[in-house]
VOTORRO-943557 format. One record per residue (C-alpha): x, y negated, z negated; residue number from 1; residue in three letters. Coordinates in pm, whole numbers, plus 32768, in hexadecimal, padded with zeros to 4 digits. Example, Ala and Ser with C-alpha at 12.3 -4.5 7.8 and 13.67 -1.06 7.14 Angstrom:
<filos>
<<84CE, 81C2, 7CF4>, 1, ala>
<<8557, 806A, 7D36>, 2, ser>
</filos>
This chain:
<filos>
<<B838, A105, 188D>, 1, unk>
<<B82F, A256, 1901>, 2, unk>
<<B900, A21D, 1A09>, 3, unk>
<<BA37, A17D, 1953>, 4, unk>
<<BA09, A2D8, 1897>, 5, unk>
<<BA05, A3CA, 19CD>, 6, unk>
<<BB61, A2F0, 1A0F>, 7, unk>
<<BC09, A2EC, 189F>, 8, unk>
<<BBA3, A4A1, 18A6>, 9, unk>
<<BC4B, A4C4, 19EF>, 10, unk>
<<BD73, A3B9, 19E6>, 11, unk>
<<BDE5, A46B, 186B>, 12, unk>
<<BDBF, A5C4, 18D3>, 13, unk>
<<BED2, A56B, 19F7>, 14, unk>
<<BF8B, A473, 193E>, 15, unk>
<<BFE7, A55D, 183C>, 16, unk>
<<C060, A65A, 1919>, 17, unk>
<<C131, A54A, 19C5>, 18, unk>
<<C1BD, A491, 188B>, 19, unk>
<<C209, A608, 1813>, 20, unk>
<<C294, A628, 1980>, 21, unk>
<<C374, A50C, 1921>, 22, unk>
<<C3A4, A510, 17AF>, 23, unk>
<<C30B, A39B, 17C9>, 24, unk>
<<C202, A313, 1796>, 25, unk>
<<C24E, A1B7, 1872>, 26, unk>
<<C1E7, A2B1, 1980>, 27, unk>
<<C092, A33A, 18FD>, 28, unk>
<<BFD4, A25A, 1A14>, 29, unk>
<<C0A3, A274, 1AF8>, 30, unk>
<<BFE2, A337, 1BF9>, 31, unk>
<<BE86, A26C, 1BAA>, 32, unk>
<<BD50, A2DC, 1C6A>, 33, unk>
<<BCF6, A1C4, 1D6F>, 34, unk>
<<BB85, A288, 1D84>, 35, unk>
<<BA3B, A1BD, 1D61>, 36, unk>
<<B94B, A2C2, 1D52>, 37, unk>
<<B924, A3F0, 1C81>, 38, unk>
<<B941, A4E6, 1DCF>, 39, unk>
<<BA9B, A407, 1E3B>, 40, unk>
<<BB0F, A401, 1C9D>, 41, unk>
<<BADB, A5A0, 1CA0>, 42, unk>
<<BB6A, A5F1, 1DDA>, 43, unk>
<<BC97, A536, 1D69>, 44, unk>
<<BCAD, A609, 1C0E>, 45, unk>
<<BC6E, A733, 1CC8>, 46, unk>
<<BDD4, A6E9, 1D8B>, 47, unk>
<<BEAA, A62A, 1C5C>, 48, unk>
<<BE4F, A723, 1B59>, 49, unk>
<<BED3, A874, 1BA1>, 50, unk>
<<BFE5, A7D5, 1C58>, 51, unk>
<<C060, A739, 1B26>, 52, unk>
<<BFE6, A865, 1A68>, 53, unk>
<<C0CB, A945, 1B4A>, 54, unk>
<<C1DC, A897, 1AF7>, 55, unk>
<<C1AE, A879, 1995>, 56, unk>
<<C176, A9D5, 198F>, 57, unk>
<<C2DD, AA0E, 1A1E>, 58, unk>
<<C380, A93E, 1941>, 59, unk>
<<C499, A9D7, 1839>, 60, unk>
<<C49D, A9C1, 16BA>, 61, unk>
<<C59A, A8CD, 16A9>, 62, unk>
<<C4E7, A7E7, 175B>, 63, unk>
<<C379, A82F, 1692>, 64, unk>
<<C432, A7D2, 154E>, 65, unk>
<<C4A9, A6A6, 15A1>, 66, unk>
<<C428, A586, 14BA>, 67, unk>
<<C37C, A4A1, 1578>, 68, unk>
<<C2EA, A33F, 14B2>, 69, unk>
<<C1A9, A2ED, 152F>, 70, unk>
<<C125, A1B5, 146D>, 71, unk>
<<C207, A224, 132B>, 72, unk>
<<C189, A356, 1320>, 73, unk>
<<C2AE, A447, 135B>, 74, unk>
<<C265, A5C7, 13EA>, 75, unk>
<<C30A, A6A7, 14A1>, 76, unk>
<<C262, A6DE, 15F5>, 77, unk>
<<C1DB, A7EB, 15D7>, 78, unk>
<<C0ED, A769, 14B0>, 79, unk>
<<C077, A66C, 15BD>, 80, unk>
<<BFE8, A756, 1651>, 81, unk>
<<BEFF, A7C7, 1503>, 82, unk>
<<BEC7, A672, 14ED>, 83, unk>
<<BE35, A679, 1631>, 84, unk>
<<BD3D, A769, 161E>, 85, unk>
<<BCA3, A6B6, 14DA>, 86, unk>
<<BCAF, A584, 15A7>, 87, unk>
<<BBE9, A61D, 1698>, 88, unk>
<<BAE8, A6EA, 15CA>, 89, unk>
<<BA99, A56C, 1538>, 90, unk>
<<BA39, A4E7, 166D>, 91, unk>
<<B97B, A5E4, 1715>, 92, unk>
<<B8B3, A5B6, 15E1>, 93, unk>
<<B8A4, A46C, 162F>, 94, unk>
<<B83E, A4B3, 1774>, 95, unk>
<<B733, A5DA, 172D>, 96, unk>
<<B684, A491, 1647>, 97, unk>
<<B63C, A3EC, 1777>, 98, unk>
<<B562, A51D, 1823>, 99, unk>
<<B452, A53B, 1781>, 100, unk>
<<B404, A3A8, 1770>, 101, unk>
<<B430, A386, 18D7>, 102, unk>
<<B369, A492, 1924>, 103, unk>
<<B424, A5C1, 1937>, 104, unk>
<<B433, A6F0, 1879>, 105, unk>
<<B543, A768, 1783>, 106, unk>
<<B61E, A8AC, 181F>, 107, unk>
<<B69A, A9B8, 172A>, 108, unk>
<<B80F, A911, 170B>, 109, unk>
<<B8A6, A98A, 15B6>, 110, unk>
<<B74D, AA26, 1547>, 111, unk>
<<B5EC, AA46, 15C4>, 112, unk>
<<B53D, A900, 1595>, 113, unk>
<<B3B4, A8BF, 15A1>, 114, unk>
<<B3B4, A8BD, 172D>, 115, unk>
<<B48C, AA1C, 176E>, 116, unk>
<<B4BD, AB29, 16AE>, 117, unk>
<<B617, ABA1, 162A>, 118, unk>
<<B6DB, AC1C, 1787>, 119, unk>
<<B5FC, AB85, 181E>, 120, unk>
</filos>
């Protein structure tokens, strides 16, 4: 559902921050949205992600190249953060899929599509 979507999006873009936070990844949930509506689930990104961001941000290169396992795969921390942002182009496709069938129109997000122009 669209809604276990919106969650997954918002919970990974956090998470990573935070397991990068903690060069773990036992801690990538660890501060879980307890939203239940899309305006509750935003409002809480809009807080948790450029907090974690900040800090991220701040952090030293030591720190980014530590090698952190996250299900066997092996990467420094900084590369988690690449990761990331493919992660995330995925499922905002995902999530653009589900406009136009419920009624909504597709927004210019990495390209015009057939509802807005380019820049839209």
């Amino acid at each position: 559902p669209a809604w276990d979507l919106a969650q997954h999006v918002a919970i990974a873009d956090v998470g990573f921050l935070h397991a990068v936070l903690a060069n773990d990844f036992a801690k990538f949930g660890a501060t879980a949205p307890t939203a239940t509506t899309i305006a509750g689930l935003a409002e809480w990104y809009k807080h948790e992600f450029p907090a974690h961001l900040e800090k991220v941000l701040a952090l030293d290169g030591a720190h980014l190249a530590t090698i952190i396992d996250f299900y066997g795969m092996k990467m420094p921390a900084v590369q988690y953060m690449v990761f990331c942002c493919t992660h995330m182009v995925h499922h905002r496709g995902q999530l653009a899929a589900y406009l136009r069938p419920a009624g909504g129109k597709v927004p210019s997000i990495y390209g015009g599509s057939a509802d807005e122009a380019f820049g839209g």
